[in-house]
N, CA, C and O atoms as a GROMACS GRO file, in nm:
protein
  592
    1UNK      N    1   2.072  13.330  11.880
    1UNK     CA    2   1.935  13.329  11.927
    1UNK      C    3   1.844  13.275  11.818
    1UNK      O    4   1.876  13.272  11.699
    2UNK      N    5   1.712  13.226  11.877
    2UNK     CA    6   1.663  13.163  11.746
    2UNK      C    7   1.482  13.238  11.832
    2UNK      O    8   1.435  13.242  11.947
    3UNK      N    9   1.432  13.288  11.681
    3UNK     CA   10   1.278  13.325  11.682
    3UNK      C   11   1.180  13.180  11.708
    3UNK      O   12   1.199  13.072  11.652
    4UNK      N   13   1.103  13.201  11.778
    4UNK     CA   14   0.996  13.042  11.804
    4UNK      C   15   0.874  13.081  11.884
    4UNK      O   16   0.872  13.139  11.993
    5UNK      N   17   0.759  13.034  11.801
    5UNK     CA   18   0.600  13.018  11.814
    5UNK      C   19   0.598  12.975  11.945
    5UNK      O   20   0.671  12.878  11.966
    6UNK      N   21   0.544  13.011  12.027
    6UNK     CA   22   0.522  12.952  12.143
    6UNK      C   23   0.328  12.951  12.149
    6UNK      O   24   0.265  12.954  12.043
    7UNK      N   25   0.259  12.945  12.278
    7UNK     CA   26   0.102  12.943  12.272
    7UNK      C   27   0.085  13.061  12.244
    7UNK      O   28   0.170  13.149  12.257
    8UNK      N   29  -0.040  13.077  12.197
    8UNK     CA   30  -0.152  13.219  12.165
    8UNK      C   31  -0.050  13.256  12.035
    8UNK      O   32  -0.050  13.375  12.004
    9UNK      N   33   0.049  13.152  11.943
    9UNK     CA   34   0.109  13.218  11.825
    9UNK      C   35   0.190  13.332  11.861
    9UNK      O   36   0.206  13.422  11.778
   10UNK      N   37   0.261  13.343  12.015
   10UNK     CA   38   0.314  13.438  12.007
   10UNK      C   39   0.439  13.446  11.998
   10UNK      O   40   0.489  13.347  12.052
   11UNK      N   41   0.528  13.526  11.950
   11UNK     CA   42   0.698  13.466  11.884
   11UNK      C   43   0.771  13.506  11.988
   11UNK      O   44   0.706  13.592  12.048
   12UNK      N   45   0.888  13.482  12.046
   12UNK     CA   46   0.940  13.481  12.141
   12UNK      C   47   1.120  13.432  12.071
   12UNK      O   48   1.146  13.357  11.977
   13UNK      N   49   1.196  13.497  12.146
   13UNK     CA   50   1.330  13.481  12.131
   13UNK      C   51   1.369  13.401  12.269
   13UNK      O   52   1.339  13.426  12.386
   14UNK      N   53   1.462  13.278  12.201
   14UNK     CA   54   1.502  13.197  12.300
   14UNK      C   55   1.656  13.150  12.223
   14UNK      O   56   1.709  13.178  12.116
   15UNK      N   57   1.693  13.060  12.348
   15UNK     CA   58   1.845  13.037  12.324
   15UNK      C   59   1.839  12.936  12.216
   15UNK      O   60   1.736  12.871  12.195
   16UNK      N   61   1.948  12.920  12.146
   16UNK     CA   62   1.952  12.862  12.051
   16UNK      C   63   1.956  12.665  12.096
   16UNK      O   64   1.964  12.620  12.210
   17UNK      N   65   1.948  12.593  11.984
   17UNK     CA   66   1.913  12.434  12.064
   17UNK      C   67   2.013  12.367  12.128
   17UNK      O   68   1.996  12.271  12.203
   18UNK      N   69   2.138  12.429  12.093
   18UNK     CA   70   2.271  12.363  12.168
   18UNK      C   71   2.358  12.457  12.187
   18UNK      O   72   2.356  12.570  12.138
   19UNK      N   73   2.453  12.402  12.274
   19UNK     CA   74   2.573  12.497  12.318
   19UNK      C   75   2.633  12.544  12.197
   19UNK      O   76   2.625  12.661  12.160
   20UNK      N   77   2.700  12.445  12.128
   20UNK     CA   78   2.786  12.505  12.009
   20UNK      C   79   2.708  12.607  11.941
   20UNK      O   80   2.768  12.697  11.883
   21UNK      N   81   2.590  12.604  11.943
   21UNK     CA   82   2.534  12.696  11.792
   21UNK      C   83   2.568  12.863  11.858
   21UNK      O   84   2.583  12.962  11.786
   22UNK      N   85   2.577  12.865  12.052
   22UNK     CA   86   2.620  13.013  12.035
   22UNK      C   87   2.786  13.011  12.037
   22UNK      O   88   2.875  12.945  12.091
   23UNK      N   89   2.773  13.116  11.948
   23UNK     CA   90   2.920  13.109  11.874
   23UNK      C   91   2.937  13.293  11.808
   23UNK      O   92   2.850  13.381  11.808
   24UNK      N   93   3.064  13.298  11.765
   24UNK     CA   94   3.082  13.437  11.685
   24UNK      C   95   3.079  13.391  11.526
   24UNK      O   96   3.152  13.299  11.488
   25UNK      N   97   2.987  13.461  11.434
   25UNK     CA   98   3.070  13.476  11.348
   25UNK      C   99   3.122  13.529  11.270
   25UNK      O  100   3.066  13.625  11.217
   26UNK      N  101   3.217  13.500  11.240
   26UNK     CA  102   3.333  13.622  11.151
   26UNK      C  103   3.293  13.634  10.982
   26UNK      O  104   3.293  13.539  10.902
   27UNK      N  105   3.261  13.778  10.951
   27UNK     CA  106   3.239  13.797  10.771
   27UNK      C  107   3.386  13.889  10.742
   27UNK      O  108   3.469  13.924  10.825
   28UNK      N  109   3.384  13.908  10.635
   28UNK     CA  110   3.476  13.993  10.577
   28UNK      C  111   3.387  14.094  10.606
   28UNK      O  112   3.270  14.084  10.643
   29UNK      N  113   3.492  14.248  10.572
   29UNK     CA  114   3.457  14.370  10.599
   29UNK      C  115   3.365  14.420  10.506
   29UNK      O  116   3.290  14.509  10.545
   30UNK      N  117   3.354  14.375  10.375
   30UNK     CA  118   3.274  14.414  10.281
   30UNK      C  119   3.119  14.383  10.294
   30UNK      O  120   3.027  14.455  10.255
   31UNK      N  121   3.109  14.252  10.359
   31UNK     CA  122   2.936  14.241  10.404
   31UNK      C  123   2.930  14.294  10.548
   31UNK      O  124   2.816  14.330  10.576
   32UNK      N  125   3.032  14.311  10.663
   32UNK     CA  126   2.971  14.399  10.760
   32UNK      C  127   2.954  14.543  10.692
   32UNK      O  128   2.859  14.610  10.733
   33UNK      N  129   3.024  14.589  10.607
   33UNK     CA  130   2.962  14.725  10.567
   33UNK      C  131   2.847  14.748  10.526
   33UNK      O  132   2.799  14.860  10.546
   34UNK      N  133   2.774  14.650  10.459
   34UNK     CA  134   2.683  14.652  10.370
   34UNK      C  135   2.578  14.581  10.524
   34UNK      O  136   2.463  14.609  10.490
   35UNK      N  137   2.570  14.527  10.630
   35UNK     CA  138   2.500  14.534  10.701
   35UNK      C  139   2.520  14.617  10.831
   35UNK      O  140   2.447  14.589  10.927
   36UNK      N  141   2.647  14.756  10.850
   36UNK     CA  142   2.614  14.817  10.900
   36UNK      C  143   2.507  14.952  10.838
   36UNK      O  144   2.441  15.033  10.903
   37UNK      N  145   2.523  14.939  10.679
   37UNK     CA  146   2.447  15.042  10.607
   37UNK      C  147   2.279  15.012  10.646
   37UNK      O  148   2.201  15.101  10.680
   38UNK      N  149   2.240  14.852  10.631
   38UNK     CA  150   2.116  14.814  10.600
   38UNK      C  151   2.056  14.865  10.776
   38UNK      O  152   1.940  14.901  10.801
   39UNK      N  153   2.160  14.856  10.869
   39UNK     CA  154   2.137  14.869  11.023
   39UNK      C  155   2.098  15.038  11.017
   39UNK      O  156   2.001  15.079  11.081
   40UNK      N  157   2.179  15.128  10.939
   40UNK     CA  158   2.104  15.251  10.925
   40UNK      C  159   2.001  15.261  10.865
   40UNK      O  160   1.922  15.348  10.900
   41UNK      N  161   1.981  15.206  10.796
   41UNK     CA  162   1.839  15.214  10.703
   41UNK      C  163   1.746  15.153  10.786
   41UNK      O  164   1.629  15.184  10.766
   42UNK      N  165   1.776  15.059  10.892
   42UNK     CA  166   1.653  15.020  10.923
   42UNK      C  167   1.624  15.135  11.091
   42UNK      O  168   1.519  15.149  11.154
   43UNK      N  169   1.733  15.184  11.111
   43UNK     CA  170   1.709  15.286  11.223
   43UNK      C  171   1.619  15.396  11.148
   43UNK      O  172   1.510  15.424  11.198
   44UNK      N  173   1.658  15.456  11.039
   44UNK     CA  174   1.553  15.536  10.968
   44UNK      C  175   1.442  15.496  10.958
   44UNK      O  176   1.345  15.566  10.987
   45UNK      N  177   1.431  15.339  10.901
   45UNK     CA  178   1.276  15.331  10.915
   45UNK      C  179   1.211  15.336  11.032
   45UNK      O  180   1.098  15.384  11.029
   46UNK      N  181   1.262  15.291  11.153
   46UNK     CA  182   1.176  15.307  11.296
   46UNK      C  183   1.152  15.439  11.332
   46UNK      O  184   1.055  15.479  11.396
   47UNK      N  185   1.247  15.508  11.289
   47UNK     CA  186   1.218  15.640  11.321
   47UNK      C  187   1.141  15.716  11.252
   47UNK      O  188   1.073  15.797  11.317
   48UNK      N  189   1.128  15.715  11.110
   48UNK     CA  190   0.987  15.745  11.026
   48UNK      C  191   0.853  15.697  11.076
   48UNK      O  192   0.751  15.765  11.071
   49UNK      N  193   0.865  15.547  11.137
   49UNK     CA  194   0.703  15.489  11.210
   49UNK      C  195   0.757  15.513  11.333
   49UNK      O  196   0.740  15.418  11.410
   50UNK      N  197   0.818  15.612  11.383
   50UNK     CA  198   0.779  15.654  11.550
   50UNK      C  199   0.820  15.546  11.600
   50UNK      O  200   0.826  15.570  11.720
   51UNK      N  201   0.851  15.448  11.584
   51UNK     CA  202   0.916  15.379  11.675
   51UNK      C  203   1.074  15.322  11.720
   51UNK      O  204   1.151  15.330  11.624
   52UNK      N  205   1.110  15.291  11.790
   52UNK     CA  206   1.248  15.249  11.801
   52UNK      C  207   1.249  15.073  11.835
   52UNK      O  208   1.184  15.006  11.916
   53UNK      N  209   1.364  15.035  11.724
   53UNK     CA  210   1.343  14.901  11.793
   53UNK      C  211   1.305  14.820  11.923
   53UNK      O  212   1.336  14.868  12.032
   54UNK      N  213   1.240  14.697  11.916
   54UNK     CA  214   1.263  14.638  12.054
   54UNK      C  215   1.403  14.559  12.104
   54UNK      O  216   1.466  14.529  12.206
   55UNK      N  217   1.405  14.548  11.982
   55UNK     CA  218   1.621  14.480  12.000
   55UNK      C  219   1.652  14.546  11.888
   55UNK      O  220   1.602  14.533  11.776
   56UNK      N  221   1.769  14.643  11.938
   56UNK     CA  222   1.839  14.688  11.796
   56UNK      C  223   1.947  14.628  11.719
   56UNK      O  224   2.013  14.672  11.624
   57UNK      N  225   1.952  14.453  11.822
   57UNK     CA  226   2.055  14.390  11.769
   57UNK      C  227   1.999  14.295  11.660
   57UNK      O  228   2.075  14.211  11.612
   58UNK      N  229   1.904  14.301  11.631
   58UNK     CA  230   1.781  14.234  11.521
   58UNK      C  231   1.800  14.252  11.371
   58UNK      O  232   1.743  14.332  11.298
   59UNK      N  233   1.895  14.158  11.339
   59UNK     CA  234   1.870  14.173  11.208
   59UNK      C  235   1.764  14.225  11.100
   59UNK      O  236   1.767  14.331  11.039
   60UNK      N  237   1.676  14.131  11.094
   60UNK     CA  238   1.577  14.168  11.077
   60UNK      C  239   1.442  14.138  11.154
   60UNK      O  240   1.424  14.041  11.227
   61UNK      N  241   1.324  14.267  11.116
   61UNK     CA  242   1.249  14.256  11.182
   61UNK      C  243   1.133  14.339  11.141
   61UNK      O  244   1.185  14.426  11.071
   62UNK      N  245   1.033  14.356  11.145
   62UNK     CA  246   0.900  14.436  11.072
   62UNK      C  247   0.933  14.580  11.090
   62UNK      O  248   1.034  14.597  11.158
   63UNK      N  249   0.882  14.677  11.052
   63UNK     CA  250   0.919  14.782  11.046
   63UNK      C  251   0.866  14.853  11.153
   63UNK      O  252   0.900  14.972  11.158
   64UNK      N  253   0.801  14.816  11.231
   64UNK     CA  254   0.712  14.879  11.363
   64UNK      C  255   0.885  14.826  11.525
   64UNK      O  256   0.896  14.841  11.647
   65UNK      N  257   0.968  14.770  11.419
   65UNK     CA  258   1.053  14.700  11.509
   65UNK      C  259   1.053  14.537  11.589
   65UNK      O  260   1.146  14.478  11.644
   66UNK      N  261   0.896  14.492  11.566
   66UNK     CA  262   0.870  14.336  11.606
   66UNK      C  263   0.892  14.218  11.559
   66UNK      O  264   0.876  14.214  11.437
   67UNK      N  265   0.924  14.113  11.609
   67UNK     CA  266   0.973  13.995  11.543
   67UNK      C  267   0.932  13.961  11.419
   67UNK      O  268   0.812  13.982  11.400
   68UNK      N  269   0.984  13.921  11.343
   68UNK     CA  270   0.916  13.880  11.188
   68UNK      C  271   0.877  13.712  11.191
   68UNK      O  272   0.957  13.622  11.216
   69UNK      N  273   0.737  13.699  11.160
   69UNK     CA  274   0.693  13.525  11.175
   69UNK      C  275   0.830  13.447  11.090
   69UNK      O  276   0.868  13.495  10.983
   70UNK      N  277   0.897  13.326  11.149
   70UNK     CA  278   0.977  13.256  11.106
   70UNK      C  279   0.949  13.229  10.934
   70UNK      O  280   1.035  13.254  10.850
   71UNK      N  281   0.828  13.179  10.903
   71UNK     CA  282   0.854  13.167  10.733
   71UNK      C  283   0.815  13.344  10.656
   71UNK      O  284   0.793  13.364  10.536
   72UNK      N  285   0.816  13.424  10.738
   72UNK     CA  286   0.874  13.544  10.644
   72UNK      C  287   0.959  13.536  10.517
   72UNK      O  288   0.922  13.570  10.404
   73UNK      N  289   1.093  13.480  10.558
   73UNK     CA  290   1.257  13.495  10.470
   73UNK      C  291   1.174  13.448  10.367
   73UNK      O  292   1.162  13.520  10.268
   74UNK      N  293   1.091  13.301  10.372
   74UNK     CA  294   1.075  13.201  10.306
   74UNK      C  295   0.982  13.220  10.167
   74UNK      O  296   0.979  13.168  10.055
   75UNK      N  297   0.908  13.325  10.240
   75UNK     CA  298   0.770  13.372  10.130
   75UNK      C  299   0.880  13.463  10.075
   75UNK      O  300   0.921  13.418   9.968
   76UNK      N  301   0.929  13.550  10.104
   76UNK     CA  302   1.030  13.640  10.019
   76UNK      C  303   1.093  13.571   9.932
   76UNK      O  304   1.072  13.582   9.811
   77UNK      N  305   1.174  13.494   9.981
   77UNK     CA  306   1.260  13.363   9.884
   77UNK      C  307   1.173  13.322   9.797
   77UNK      O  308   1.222  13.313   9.684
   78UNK      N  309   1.035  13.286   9.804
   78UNK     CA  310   0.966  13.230   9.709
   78UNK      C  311   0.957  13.337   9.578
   78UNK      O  312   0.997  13.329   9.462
   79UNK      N  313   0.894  13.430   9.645
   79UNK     CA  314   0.818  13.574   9.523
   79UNK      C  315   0.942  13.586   9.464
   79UNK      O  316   0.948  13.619   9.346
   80UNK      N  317   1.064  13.560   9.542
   80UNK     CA  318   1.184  13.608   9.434
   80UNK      C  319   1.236  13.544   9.329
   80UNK      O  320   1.291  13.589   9.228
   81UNK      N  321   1.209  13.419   9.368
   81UNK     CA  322   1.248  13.276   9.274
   81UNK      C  323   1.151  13.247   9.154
   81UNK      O  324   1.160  13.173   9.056
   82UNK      N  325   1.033  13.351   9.208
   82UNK     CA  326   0.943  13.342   9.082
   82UNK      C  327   0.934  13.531   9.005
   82UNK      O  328   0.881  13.577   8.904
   83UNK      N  329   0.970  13.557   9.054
   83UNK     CA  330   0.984  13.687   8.952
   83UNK      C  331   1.112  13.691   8.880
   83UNK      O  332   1.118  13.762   8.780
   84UNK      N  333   1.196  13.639   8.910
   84UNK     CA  334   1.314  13.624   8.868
   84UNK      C  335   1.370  13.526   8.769
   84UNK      O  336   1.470  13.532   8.698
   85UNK      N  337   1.237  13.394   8.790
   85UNK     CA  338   1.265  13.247   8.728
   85UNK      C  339   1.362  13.171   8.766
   85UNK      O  340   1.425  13.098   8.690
   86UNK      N  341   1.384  13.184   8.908
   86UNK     CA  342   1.490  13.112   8.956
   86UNK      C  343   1.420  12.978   9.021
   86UNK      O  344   1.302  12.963   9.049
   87UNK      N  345   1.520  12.890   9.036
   87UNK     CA  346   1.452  12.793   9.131
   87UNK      C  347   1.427  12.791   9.268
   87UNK      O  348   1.537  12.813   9.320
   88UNK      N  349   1.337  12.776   9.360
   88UNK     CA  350   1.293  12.815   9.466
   88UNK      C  351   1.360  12.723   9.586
   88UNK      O  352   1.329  12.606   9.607
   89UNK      N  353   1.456  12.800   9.658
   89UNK     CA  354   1.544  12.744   9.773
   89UNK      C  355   1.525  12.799   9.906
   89UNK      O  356   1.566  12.909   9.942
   90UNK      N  357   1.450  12.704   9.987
   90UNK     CA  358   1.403  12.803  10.134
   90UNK      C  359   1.554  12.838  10.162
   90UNK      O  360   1.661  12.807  10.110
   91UNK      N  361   1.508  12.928  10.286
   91UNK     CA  362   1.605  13.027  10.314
   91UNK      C  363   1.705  12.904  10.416
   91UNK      O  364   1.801  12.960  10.468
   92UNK      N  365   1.693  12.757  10.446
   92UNK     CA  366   1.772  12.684  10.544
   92UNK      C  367   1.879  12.620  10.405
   92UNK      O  368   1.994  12.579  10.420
   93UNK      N  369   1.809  12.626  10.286
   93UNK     CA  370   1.890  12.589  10.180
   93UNK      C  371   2.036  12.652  10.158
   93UNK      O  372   2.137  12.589  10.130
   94UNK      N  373   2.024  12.786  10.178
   94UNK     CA  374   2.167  12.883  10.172
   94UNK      C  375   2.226  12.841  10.288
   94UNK      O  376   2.339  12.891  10.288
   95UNK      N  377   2.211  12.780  10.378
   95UNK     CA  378   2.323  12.714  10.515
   95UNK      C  379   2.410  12.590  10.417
   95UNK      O  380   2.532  12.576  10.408
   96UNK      N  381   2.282  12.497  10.338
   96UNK     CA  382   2.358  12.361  10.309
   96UNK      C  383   2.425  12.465  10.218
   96UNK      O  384   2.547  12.458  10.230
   97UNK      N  385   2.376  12.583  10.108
   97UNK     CA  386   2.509  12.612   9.974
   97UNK      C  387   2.613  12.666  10.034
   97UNK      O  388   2.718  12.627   9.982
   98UNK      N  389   2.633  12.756  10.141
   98UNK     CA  390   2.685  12.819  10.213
   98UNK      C  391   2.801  12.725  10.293
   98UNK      O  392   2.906  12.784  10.319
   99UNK      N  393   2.790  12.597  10.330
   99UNK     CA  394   2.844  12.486  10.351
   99UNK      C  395   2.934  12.422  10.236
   99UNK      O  396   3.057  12.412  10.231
  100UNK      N  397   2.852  12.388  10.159
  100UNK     CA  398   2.930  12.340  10.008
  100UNK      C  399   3.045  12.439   9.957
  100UNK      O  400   3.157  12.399   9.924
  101UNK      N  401   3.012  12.552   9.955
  101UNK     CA  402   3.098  12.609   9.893
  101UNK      C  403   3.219  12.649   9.957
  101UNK      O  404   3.329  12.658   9.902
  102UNK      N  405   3.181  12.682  10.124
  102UNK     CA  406   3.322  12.690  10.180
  102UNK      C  407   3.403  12.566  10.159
  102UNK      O  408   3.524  12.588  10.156
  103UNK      N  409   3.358  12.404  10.138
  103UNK     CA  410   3.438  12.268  10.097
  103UNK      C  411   3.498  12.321   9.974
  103UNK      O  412   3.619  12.332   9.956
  104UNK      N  413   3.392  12.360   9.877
  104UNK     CA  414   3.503  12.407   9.743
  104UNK      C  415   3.599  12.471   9.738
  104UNK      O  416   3.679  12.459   9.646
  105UNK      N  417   3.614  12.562   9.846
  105UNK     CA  418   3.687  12.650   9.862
  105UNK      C  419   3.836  12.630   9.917
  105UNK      O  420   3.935  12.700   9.897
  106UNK      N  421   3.818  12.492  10.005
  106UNK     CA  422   3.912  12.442  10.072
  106UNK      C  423   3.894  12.453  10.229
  106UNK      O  424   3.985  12.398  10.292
  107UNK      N  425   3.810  12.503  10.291
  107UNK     CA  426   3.793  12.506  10.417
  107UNK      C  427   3.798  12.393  10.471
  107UNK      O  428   3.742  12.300  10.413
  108UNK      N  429   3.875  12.368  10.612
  108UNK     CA  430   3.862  12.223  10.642
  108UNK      C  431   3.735  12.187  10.724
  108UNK      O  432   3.682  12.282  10.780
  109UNK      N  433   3.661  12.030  10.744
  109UNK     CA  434   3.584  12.024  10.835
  109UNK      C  435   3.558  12.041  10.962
  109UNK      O  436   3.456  12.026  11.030
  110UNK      N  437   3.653  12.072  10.983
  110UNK     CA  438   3.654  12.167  11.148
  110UNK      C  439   3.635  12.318  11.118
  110UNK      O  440   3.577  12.388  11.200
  111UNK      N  441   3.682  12.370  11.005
  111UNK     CA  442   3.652  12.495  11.020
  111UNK      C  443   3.442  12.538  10.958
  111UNK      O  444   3.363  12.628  10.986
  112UNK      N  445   3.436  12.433  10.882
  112UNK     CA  446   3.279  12.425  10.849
  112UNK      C  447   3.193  12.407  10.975
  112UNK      O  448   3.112  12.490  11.017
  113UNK      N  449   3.228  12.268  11.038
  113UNK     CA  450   3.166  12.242  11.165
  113UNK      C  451   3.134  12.345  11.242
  113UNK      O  452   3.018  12.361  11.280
  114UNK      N  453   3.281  12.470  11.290
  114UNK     CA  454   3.282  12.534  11.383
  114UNK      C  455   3.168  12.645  11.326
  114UNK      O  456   3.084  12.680  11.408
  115UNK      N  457   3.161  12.701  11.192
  115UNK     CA  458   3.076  12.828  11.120
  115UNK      C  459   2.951  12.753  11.154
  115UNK      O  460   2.874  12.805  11.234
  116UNK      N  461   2.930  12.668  11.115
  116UNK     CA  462   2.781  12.623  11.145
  116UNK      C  463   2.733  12.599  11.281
  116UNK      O  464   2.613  12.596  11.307
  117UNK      N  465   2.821  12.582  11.363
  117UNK     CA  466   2.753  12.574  11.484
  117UNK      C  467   2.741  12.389  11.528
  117UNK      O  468   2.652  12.351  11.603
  118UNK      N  469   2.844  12.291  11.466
  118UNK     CA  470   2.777  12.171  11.502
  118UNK      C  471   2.873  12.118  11.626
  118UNK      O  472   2.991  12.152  11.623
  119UNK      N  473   2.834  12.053  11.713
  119UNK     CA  474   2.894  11.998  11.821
  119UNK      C  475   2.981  11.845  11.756
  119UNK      O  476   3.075  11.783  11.806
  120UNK      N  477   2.921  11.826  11.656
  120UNK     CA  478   2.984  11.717  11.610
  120UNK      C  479   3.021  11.691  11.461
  120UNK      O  480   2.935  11.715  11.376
  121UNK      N  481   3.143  11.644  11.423
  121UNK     CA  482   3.185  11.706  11.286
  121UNK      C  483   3.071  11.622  11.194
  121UNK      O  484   3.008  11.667  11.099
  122UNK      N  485   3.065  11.518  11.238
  122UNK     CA  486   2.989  11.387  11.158
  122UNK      C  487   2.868  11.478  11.117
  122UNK      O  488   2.869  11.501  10.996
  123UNK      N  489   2.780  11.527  11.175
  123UNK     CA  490   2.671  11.588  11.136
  123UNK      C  491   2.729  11.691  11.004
  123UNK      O  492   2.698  11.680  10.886
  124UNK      N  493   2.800  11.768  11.050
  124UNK     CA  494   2.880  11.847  10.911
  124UNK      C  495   2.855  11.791  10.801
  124UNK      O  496   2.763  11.820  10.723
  125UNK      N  497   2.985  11.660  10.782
  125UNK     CA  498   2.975  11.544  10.658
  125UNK      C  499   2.827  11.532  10.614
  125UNK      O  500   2.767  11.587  10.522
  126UNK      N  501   2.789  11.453  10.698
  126UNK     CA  502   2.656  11.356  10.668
  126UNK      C  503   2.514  11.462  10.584
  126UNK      O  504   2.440  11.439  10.488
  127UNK      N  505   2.526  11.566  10.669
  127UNK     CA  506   2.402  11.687  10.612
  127UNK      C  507   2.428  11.779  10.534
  127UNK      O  508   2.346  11.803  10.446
  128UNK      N  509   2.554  11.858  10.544
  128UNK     CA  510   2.564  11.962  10.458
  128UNK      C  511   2.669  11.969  10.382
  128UNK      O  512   2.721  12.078  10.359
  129UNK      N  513   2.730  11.820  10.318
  129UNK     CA  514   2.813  11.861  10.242
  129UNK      C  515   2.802  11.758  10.136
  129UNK      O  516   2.838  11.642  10.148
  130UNK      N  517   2.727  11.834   9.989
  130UNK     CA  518   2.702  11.763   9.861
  130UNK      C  519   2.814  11.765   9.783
  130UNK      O  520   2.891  11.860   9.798
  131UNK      N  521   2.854  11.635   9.663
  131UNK     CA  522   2.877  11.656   9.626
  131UNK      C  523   2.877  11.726   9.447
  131UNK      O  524   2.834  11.655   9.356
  132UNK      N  525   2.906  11.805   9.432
  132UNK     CA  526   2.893  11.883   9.286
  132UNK      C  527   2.920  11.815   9.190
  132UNK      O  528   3.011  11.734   9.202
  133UNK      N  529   2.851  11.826   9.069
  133UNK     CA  530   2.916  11.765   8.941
  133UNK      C  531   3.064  11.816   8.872
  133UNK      O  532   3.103  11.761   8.770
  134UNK      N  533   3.151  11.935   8.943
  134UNK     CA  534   3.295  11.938   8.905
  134UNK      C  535   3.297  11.841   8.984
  134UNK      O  536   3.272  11.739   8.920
  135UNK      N  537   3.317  11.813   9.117
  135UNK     CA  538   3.399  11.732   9.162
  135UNK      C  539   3.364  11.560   9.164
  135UNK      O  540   3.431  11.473   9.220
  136UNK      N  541   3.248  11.542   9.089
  136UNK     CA  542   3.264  11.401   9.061
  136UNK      C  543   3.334  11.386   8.948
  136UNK      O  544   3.389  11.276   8.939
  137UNK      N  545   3.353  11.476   8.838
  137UNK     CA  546   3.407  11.477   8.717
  137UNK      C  547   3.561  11.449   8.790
  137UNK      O  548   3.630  11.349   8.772
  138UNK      N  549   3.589  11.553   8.868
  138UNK     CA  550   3.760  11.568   8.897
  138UNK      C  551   3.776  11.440   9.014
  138UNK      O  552   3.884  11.424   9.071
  139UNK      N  553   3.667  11.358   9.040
  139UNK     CA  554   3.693  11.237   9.114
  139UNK      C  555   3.736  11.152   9.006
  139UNK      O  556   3.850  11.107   8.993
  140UNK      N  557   3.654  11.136   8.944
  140UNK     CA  558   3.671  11.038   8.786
  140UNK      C  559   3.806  11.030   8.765
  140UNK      O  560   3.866  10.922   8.761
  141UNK      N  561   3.880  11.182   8.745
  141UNK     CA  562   4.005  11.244   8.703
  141UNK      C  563   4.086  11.152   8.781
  141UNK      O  564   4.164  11.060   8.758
  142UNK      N  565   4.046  11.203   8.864
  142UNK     CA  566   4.178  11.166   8.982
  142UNK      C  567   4.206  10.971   8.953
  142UNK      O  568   4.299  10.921   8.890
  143UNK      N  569   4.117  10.914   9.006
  143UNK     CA  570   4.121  10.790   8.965
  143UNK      C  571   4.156  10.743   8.853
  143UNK      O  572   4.223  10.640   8.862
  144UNK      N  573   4.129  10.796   8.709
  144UNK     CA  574   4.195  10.758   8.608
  144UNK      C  575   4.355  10.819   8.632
  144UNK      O  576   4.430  10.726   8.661
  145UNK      N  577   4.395  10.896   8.630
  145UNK     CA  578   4.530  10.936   8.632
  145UNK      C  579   4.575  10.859   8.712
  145UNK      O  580   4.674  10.805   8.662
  146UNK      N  581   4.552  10.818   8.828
  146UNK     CA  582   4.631  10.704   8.917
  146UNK      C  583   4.626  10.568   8.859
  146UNK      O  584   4.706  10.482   8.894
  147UNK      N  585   4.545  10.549   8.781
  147UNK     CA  586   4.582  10.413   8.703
  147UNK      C  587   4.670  10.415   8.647
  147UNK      O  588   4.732  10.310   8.634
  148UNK      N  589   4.717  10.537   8.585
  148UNK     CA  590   4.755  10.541   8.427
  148UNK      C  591   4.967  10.609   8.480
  148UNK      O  592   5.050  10.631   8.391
   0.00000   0.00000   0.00000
């Protein structure tokens, strides 16, 4: 599902922009734990402000239980990147690192394609997959050793 402004600024949940993007996806057990914990914590908070979610399948969401404006993540991401001294990466940035690193990892492009949601692998390649300075170094590698 994807959050979106519609008239009078009001946010509204609608289907996502293509077929592929609804999809499952699979984490290891160690971050569903850690977001079935944050799912209690956030039932406590509705229940401290009297209220109960409007979707309790909501990741996140304001503490009264209502949609959170789309650049929310983003202002968070910011204040954090500056209290911290980090460099400032909107929150669509962790899809492209999140991408890269499953390639480092060895994941194949079908299995990237399918996590991300793309109907077509080419989009995969073309958008979200940089390459790093190991692996231009170990490109270098590779090519010299085959000369040699």
């Amino acid at each position: 599902k994807t959050v979106t402004m519609v008239e009078n600024n009001k946010l509204v949940i609608q289907t996502p922009k293509t077929l592929s993007s609804i999809r499952v996806i699979y984490m290891d057990a160690e971050t569903m734990d850690i977001l079935k914990e944050w799912k209690s914590k956030q039932s406590h908070i509705f229940y401290m402000n009297g209220k109960s979610a409007l979707n309790d399948r909501l990741l996140c969401s304001k503490n009264d239980g209502y949609l959170l404006h789309p650049t929310r993540p983003n202002t968070w991401m910011h204040l954090l990147s500056k209290k911290f001294g980090l460099k400032y990466i909107p929150c669509h940035g962790s899809r492209h690192t999140h991408a890269s690193i499953l390639f480092q990892a060895g994941a194949t492009i079908k299995e990237v394609q399918n996590r991300l949601g793309h109907a077509d692998a080419k989009t995969t390649l073309n958008v979200y997959t940089h390459v790093t300075q190991k692996e231009q170094n170990e490109t270098a590698l590779k090519f010299a050793n085959y000369l040699n």
